[in-house]
DRENDO-1510 file (C-alpha; in Angstrom, 1 decimal, always signed):
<recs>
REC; n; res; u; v; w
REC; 1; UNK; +2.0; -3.8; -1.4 .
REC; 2; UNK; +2.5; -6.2; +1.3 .
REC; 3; UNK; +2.6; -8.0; +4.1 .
REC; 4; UNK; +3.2; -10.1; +7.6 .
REC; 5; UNK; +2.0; -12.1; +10.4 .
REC; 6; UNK; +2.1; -15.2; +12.8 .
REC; 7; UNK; +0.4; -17.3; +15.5 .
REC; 8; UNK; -0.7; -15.8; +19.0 .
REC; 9; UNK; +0.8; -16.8; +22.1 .
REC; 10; UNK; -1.3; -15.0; +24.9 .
REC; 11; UNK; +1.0; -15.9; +28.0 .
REC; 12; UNK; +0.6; -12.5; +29.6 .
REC; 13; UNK; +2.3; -13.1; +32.9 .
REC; 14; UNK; +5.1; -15.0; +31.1 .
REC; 15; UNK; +5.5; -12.1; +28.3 .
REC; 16; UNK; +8.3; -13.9; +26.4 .
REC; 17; UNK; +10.4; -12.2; +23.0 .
REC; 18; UNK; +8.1; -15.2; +21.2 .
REC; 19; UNK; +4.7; -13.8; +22.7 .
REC; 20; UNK; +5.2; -10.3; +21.9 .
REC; 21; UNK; +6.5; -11.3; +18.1 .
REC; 22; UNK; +3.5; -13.4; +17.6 .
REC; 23; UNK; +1.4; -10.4; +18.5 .
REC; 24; UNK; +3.4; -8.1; +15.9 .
REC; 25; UNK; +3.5; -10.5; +13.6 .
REC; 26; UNK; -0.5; -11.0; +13.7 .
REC; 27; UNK; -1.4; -7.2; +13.4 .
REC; 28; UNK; +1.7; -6.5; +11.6 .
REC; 29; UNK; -0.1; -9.4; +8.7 .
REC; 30; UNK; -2.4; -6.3; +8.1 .
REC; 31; UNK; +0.2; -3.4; +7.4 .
REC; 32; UNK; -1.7; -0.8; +5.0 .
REC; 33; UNK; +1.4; -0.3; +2.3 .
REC; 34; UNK; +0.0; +2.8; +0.5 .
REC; 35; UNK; -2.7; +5.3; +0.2 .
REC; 36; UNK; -3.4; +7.6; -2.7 .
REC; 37; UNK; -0.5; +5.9; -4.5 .
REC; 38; UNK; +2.3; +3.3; -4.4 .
REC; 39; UNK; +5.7; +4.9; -4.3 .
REC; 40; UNK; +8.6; +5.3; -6.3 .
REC; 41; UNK; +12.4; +6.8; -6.0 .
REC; 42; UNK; +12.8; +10.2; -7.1 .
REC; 43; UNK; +14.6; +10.5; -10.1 .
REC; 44; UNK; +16.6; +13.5; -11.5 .
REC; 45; UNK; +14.2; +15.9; -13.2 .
REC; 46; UNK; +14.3; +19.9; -13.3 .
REC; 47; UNK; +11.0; +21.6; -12.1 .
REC; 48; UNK; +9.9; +23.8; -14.8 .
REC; 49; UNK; +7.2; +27.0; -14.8 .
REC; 50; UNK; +4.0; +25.7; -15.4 .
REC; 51; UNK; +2.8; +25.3; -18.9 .
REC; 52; UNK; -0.2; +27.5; -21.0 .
REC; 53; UNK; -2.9; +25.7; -20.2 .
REC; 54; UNK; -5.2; +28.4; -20.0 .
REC; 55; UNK; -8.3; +28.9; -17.6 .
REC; 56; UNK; -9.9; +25.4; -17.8 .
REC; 57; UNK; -6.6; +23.4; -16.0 .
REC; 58; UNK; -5.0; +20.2; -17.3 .
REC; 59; UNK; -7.3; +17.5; -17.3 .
REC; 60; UNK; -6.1; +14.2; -15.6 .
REC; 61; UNK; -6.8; +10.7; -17.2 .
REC; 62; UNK; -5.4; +7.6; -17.7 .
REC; 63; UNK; -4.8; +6.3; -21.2 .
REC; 64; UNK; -4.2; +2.8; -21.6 .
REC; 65; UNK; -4.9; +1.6; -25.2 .
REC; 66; UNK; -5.3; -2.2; -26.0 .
REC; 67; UNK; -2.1; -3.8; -26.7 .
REC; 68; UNK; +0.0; -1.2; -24.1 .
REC; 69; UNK; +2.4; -3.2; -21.5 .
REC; 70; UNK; +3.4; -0.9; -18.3 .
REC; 71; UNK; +5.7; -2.4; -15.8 .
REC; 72; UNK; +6.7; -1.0; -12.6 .
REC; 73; UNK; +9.0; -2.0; -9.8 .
REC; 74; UNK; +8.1; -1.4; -6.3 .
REC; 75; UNK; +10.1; -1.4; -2.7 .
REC; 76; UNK; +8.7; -0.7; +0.4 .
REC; 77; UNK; +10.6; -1.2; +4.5 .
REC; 78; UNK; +8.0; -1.2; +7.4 .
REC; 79; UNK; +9.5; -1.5; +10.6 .
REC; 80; UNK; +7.2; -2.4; +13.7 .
REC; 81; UNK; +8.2; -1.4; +17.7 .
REC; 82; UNK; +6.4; -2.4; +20.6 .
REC; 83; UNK; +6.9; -2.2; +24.4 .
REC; 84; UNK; +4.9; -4.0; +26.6 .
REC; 85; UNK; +5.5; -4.2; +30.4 .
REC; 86; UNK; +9.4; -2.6; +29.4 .
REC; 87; UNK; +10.1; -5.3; +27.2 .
REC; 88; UNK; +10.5; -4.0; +23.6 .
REC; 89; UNK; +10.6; -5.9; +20.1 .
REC; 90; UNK; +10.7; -5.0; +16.6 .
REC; 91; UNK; +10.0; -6.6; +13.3 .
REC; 92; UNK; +11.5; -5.3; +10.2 .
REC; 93; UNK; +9.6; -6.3; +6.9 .
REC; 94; UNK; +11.2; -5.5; +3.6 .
REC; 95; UNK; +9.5; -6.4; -0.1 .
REC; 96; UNK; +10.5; -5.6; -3.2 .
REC; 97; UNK; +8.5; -6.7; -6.9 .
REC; 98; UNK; +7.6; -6.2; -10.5 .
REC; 99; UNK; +4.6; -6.2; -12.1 .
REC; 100; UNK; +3.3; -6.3; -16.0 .
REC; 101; UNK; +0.1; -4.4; -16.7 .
REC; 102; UNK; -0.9; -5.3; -20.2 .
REC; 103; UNK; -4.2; -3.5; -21.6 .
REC; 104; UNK; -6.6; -5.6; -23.3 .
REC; 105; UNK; -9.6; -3.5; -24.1 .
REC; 106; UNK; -12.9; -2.0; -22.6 .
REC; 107; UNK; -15.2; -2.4; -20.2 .
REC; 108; UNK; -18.0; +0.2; -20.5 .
REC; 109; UNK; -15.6; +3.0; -20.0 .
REC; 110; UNK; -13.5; +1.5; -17.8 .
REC; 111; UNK; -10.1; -0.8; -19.0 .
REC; 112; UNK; -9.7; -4.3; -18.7 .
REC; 113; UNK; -5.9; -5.0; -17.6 .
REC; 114; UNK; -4.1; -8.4; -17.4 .
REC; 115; UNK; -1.5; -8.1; -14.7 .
REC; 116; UNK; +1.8; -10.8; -14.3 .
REC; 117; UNK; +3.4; -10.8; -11.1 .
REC; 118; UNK; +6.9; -10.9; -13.1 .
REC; 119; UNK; +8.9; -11.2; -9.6 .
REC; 120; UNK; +8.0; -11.0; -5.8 .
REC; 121; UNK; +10.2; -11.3; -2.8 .
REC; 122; UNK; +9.8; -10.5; +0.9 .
REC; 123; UNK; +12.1; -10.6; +4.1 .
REC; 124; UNK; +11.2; -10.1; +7.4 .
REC; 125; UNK; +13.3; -10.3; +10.7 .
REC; 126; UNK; +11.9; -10.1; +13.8 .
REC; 127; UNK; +13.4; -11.3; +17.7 .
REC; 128; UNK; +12.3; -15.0; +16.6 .
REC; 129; UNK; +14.6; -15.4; +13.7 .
REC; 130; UNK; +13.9; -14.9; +9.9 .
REC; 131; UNK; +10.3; -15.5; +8.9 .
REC; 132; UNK; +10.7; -14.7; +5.4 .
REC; 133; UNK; +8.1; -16.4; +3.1 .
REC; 134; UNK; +8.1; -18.5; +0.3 .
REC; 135; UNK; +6.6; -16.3; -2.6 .
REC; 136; UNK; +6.7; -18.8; -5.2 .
REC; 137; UNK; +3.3; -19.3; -5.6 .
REC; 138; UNK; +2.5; -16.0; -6.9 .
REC; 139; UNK; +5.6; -15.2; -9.2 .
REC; 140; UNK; +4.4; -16.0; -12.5 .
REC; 141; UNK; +1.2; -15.7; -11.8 .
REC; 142; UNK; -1.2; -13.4; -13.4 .
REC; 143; UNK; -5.6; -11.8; -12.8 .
REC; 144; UNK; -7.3; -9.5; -14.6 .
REC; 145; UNK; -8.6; -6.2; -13.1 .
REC; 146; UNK; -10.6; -2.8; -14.3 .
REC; 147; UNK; -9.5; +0.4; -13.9 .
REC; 148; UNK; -11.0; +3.4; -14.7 .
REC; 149; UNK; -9.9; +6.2; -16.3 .
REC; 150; UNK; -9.8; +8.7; -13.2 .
REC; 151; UNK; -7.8; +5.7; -11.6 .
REC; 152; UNK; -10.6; +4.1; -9.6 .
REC; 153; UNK; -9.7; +0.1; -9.0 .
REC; 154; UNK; -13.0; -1.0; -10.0 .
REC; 155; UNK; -12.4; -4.9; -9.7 .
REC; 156; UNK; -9.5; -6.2; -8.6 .
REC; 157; UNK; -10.9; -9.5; -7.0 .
REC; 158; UNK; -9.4; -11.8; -9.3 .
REC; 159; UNK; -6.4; -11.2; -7.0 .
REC; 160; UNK; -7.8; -13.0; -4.4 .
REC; 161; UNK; -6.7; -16.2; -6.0 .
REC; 162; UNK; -3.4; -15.7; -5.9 .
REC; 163; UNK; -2.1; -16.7; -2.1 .
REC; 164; UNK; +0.8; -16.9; +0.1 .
REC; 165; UNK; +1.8; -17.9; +3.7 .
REC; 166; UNK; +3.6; -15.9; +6.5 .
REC; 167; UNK; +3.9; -17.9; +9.7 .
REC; 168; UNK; +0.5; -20.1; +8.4 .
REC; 169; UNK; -1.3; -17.1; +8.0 .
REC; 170; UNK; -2.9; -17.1; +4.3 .
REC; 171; UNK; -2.6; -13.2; +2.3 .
REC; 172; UNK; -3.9; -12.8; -1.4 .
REC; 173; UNK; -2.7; -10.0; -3.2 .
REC; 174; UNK; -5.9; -8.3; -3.5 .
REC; 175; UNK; -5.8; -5.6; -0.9 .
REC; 176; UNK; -2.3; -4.1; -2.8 .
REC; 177; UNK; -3.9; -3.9; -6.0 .
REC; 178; UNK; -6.7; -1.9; -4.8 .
REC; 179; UNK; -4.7; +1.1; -4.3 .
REC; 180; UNK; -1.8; +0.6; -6.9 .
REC; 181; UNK; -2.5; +3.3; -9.1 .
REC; 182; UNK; -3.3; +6.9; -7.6 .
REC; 183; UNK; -7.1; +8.6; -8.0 .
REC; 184; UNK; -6.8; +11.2; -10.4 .
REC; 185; UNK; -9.3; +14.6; -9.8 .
REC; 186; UNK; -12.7; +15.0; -11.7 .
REC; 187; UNK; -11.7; +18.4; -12.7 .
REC; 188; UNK; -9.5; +20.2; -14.5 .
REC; 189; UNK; -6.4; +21.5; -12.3 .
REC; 190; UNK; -4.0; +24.2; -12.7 .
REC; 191; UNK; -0.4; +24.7; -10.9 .
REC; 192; UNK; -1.2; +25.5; -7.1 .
REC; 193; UNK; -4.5; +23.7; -6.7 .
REC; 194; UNK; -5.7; +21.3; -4.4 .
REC; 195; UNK; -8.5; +18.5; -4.4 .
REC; 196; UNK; -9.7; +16.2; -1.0 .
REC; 197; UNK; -10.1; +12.2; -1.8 .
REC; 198; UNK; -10.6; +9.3; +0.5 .
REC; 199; UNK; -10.0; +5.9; +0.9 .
REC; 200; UNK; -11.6; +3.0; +2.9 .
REC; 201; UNK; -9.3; +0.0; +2.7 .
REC; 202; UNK; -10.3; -3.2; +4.5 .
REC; 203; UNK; -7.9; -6.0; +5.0 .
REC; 204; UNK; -7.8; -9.5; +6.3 .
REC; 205; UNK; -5.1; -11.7; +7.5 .
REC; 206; UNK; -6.0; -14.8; +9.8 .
REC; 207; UNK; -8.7; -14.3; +12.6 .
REC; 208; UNK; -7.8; -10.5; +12.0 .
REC; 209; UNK; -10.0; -7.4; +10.3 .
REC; 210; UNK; -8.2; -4.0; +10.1 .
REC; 211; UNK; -9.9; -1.0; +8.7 .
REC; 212; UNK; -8.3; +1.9; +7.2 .
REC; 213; UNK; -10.2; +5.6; +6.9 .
REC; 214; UNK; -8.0; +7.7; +5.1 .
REC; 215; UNK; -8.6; +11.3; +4.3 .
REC; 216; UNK; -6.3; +12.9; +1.8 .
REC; 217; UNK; -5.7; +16.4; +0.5 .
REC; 218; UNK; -4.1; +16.5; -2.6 .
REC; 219; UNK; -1.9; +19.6; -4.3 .
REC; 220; UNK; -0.6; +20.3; -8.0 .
REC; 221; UNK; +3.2; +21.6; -6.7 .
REC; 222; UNK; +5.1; +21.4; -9.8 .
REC; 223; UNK; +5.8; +20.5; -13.0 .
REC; 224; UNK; +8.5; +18.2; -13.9 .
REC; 225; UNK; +10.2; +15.8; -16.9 .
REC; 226; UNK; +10.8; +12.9; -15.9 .
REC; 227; UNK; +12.4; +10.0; -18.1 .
REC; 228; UNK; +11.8; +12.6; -20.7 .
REC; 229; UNK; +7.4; +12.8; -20.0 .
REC; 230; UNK; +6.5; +15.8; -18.7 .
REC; 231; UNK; +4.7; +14.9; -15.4 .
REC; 232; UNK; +2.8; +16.8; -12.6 .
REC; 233; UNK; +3.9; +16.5; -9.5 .
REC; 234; UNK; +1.2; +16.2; -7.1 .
REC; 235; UNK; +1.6; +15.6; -3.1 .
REC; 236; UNK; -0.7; +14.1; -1.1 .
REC; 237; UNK; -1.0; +14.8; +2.6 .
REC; 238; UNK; -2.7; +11.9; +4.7 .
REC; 239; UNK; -4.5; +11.0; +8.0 .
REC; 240; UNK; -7.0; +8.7; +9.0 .
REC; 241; UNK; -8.2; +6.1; +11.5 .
REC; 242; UNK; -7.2; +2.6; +11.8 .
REC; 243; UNK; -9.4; +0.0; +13.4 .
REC; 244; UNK; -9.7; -3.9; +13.9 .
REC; 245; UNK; -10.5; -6.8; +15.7 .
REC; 246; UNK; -10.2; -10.5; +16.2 .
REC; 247; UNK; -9.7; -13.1; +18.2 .
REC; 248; UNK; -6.7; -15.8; +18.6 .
REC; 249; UNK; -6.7; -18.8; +21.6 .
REC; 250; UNK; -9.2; -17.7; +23.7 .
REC; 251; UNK; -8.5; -14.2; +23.6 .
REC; 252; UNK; -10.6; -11.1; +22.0 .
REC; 253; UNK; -8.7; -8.4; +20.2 .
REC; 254; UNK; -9.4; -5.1; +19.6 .
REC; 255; UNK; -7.2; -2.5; +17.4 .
REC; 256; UNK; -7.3; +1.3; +17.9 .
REC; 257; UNK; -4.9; +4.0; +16.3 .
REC; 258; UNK; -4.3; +6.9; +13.7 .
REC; 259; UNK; -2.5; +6.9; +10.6 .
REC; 260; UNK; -0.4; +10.0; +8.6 .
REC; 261; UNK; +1.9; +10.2; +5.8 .
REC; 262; UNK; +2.6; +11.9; +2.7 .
REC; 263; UNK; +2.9; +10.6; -0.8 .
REC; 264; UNK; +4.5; +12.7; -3.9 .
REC; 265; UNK; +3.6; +10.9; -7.0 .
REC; 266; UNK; +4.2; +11.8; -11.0 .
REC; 267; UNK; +1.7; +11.6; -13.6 .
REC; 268; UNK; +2.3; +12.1; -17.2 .
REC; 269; UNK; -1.2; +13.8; -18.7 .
REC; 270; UNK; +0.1; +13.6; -22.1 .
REC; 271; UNK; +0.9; +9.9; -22.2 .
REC; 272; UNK; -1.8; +9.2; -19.2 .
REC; 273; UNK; +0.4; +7.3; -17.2 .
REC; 274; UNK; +1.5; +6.9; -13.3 .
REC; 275; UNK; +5.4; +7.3; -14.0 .
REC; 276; UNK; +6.8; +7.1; -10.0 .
REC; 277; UNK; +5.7; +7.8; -6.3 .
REC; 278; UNK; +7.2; +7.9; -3.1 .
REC; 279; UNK; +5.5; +7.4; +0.2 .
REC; 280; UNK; +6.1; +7.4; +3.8 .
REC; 281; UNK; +3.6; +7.2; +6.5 .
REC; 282; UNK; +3.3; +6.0; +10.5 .
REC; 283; UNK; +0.5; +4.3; +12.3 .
REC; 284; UNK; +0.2; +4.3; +16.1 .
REC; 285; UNK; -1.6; +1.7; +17.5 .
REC; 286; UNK; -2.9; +0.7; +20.7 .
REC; 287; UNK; -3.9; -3.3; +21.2 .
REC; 288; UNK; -6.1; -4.4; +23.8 .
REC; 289; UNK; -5.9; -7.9; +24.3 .
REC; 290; UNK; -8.5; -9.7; +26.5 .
REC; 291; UNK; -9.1; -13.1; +27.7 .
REC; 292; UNK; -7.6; -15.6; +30.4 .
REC; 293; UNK; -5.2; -12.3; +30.7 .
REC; 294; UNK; -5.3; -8.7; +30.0 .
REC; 295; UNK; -3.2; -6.1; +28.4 .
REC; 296; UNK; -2.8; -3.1; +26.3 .
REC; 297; UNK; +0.0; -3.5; +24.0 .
REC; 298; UNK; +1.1; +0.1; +22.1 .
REC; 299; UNK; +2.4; -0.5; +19.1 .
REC; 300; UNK; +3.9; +1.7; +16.3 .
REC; 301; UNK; +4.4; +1.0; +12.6 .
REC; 302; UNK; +6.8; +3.1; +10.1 .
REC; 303; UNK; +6.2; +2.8; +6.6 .
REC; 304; UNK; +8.2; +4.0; +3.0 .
REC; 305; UNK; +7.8; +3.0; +0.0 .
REC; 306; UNK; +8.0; +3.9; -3.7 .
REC; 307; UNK; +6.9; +2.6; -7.1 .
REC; 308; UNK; +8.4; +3.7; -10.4 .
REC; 309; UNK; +7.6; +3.1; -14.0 .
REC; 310; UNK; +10.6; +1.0; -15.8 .
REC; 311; UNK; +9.1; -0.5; -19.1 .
REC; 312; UNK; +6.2; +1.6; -21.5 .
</recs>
C-alpha cells in the first residue's frame, strides 16, 4: 500500500541533489507496493505433510459472513537509487497501517465489505530533508468495496475519496486496495501444484501514469498452522513490465523498466481467510526526460513488505 512524490525541477545542466529528488520523488509517487498479495511477517508455524484431501485438491475461497470484522496490519520499506551524470541520490519511504474489514452482506455472489482505515503513517527521507506526509485525512476514515469469493477486488472505487498529499501531489488509496487480498485458483489444488495469474495495475500520481503488467506463477509448497489455522502456503513468483508517462514544466516523460519479486502468502481454506504474506520485489527503470534539456535517468526501486492478520 503506498506511496510518494514531488515537483519537477528539469535544470539538466545544473543537475542539483533537489533536481534529481524531485524526479524520484515524482515516479517514486507511483511505487507498485504488491502483486498477488500484500505481505506479512513470518510467524512461527511447523510445516506439516499434506492432509487427505483426496483426488479433487482443496478448493480455495474466501468466506466472509455478514457481521465478520478482519483486521490486518501492514509494513512495507521501498528504497529508491538513481545516478545521473555520477551524481547519485536515494529516497527511502517507509509506511506502516491497520485496516478493519467488516462484512456486511452480498452482492450477487460477491461480498460487500466496509473498510476503516484504523491507523496510517508514512515517512520518507530523501537528500532534501524529511518529506513525510500528513496522513490525517485518511485515519478514521472508512469506503465500501466488493470482493469476490476467488479474491477478485471487484470495486474498490469508493477509495478514491479518500486523499492525501506528498510534496502537493494528491494519492487516494484506491490503487492499494485493488490488490490487498491475493487471487485465489478456480480449481481445486493439491500439495505441489501450480496455477499462472496476472495483474494489470494502473496508477496515477500528479501529471504521471505508470502501468504495471505482471505475470505470476503461483505454487502450493506447504502446509502450515499458523495462529493455530491450518494455512496453505502458496509462493508466488513475479515479473512483468512497467511503463509510464507524463509531463512536468515543459518537459515530456517517458518510463520504461521490468519488475520481479516473490510473494509467500498463507491462506486458511477452512476459515477462508488471508492470515499473512510477505513480499519483496525490484523494479528497474529507465527515465527519459525531454524538453528544453535531455536525459536518461536509470533508476532502481527495492521493495518489501508484509501484511498479517491480527484481529478475526
Amino acid at each position: 500500500m503506498t506511496h510518494s512524490s514531488a515537483a519537477l525541477v528539469i535544470g539538466i545542466k545544473r543537475h542539483s541533489s533537489e533536481s534529481l529528488t524531485s524526479i524520484s520523488i515524482l515516479i517514486g509517487a507511483l511505487i507498485l507496493t504488491g502483486y498477488a498479495a500484500k505481505t506479512a511477517s513470518l510467524l512461527a508455524g511447523g510445516v506439516q505433510a499434506a492432509p487427505a484431501t483426496g483426488p479433487a485438491g482443496i478448493v480455495l475461497k474466501y468466506k466472509m459472513p455478514a457481521g465478520l470484522i478482519l483486521r490486518y496490519q501492514d509494513a512495507g520499506k521501498t528504497v529508491e537509487s538513481t545516478n545521473v551524470m555520477g551524481q547519485s541520490s536515494e529516497t527511502v519511504a517507509t509506511n506502516s497501517g491497520l485496516q478493519s474489514f467488516q462484512a456486511k452482506g452480498l452482492k450477487g455472489s460477491d461480498y460487500i465489505l466496509s473498510v476503516t482505515i484504523d491507523d496510517a503513517a508514512m515517512s520518507i527521507i530523501s537528500p532534501q530533508g524529511d518529506l513525510s506526509p500528513d496522513l490525517s485525512s485518511i485515519r478514521g476514515k472508512g469506503f465500501d468495496m466488493v470482493l469476490s469469493p476467488k479474491g477478485v477486488e471487484v470495486d474498490v472505487s469508493a477509495a478514491e475519496s479518500l486523499t492525501f498529499q506528498i510534496a502537493g501531489i494528491v494519492r487516494n488509496l484506491a490503487s492499494g486496495f485493488k490488490i490487498f487480498f491475493p487471487d485465489l485458483p478456480d480449481k481445486p489444488v493439491k500439495l505441489g501444484d501450480s496455477w499462472p495469474t496476472s495483474l494489470v495495475i494502473d496508477d496515477k500520481a500528479g501529471t504521471m501514469n505508470r502501468r504495471n503488467e505482471i505475470q505470476i506463477v503461483n505454487t502450493f509448497e506447504a502446509i502450515e498452522t499458523v495462529d493455530g489455522m491450518e494455512c496453505v502456503r502458496i509462493v508466488s513468483k513475479l515479473t512483468g513490465a512497467v511503463s509510464g508517462k507524463g509531463g512536468q514544466q515543459g518537459a515530456d516523460l517517458l518510463i520504461t523498466g521490468t519488475t520481479k519479486g516473490t510473494d509467500i502468502w498463507y491462506f486458511a481454506p477452512k476459515e477462508g481467510r488471508f492470515v499473512k504474506s510477505t513480499s519483496e520485489a525490484v523494479s528497474e527503470l529507465t527515465i527519459a526526460v525531454t524538453g528544453p534539456h535531455s536525459v536518461t535517468i536509470p533508476m532502481t526501486q527495492k521493495r518489501t513488505s508484509e501484511v498479517k492478520l491480527v484481529s478475526r
